[in-house]
C-alpha positions as CSV (number, residue, x, y, z in Angstrom):
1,X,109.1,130.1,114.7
2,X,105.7,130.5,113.5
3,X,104.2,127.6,114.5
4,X,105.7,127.6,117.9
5,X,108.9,125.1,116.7
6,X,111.7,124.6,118.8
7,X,114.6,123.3,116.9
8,X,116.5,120.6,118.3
9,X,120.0,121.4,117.1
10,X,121.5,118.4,118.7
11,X,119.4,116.1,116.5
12,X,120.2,117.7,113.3
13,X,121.5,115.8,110.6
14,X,125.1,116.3,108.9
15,X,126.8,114.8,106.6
16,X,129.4,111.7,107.1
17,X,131.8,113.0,104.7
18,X,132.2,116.5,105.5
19,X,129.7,117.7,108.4
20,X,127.6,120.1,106.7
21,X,124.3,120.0,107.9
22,X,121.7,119.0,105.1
23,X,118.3,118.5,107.7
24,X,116.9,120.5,110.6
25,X,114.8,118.8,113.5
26,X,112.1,120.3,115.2
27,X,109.8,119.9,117.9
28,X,106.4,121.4,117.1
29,X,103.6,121.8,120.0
30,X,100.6,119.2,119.4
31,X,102.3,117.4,116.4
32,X,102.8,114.2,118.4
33,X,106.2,113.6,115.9
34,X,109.6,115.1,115.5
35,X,109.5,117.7,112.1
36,X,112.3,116.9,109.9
37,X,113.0,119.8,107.2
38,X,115.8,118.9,104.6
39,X,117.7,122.0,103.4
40,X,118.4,121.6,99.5
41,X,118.6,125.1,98.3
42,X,118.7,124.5,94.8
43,X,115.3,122.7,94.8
44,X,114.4,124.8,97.1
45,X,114.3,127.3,94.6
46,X,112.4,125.4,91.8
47,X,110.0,124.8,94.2
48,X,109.1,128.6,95.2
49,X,104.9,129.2,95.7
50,X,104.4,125.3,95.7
51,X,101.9,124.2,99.0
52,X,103.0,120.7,99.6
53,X,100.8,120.3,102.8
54,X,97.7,121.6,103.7
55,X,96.2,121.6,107.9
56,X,92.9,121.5,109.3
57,X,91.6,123.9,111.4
58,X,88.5,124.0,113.1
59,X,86.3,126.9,111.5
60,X,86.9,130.4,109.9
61,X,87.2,132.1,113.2
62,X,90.2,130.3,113.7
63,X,91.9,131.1,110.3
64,X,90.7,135.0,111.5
65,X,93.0,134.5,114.6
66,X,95.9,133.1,112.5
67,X,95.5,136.4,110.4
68,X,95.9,138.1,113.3
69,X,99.0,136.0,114.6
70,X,100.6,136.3,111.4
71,X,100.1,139.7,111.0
72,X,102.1,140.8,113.7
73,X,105.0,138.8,113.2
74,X,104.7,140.3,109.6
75,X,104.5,136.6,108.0
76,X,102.7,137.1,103.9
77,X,99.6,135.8,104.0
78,X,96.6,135.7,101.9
79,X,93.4,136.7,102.8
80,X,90.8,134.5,104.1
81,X,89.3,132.4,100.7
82,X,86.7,130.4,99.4
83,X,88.3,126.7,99.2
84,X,85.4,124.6,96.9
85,X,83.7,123.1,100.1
86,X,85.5,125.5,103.3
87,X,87.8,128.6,103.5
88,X,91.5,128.4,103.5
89,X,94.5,131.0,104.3
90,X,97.6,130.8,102.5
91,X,101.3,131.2,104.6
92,X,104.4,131.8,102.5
93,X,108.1,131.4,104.5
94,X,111.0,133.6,103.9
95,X,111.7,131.2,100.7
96,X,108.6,131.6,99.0
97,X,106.9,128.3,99.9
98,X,103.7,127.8,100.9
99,X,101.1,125.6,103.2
100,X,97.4,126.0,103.6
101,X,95.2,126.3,106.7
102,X,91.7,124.8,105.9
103,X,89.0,125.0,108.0
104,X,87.0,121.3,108.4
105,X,83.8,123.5,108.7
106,X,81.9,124.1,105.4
107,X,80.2,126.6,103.8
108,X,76.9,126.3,101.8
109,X,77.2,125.4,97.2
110,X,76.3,129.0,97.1
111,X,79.8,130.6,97.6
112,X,81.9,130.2,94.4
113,X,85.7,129.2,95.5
114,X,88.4,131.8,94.5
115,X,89.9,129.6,91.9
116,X,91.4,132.2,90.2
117,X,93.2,134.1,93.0
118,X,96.8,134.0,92.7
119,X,97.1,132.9,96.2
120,X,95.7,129.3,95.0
121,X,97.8,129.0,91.8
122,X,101.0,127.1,92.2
């Protein structure tokens, strides 16, 4: 997995009444907590190009790395933008949804964010 997740299978959730599985548990390197992800595929779907969580990364050579990861595991990605006070670097999974990666280190009033790049709408 892209961010180095190791699934837990034998935590998974299923269901009482007929044993489908409706969450997946994961193990994820430096996250200090178990990742739950529930699986609701028709919401899922209404949800498509939505970012519901955003992570900090230390500067804009690190979201330059992360390009570079992503790359070559052929993951869509935008480029490298300007966030209103830092950069940020859009993922997209399989599904169509979205997280962000912004960078805690700032840039200067001078650069005007990419507001308009489709990247950011959602």
């Amino acid at each position: 997995m892209v961010l180095g997740a190791e699934r837990l299978s034998e935590a998974d959730h299923h269901r009482e009444d007929d044993g489908s599985l409706y969450a997946l548990i994961l193990k994820v390197p430096g996250f200090g907590a178990l990742l739950e992800l529930r699986l609701n595929p028709e919401q899922a779907q209404g949800q498509r190009g939505f970012d519901p969580f955003t992570i900090a990364v230390p500067d804009r050579g690190t979201l330059e790395r992360w390009a570079t990861f992503l790359d070559g595991l052929a993951v869509p990605h935008s480029p490298i933008l300007t966030a209103i006070q830092a950069w940020v670097m859009v993922v997209e999974d399989p599904e169509g949804h979205r997280f962000r990666l912004y960078t805690r280190e700032i840039h200067g009033r001078d650069l005007m964010p990419d507001e308009d790049d489709p990247w950011l709408q959602g």
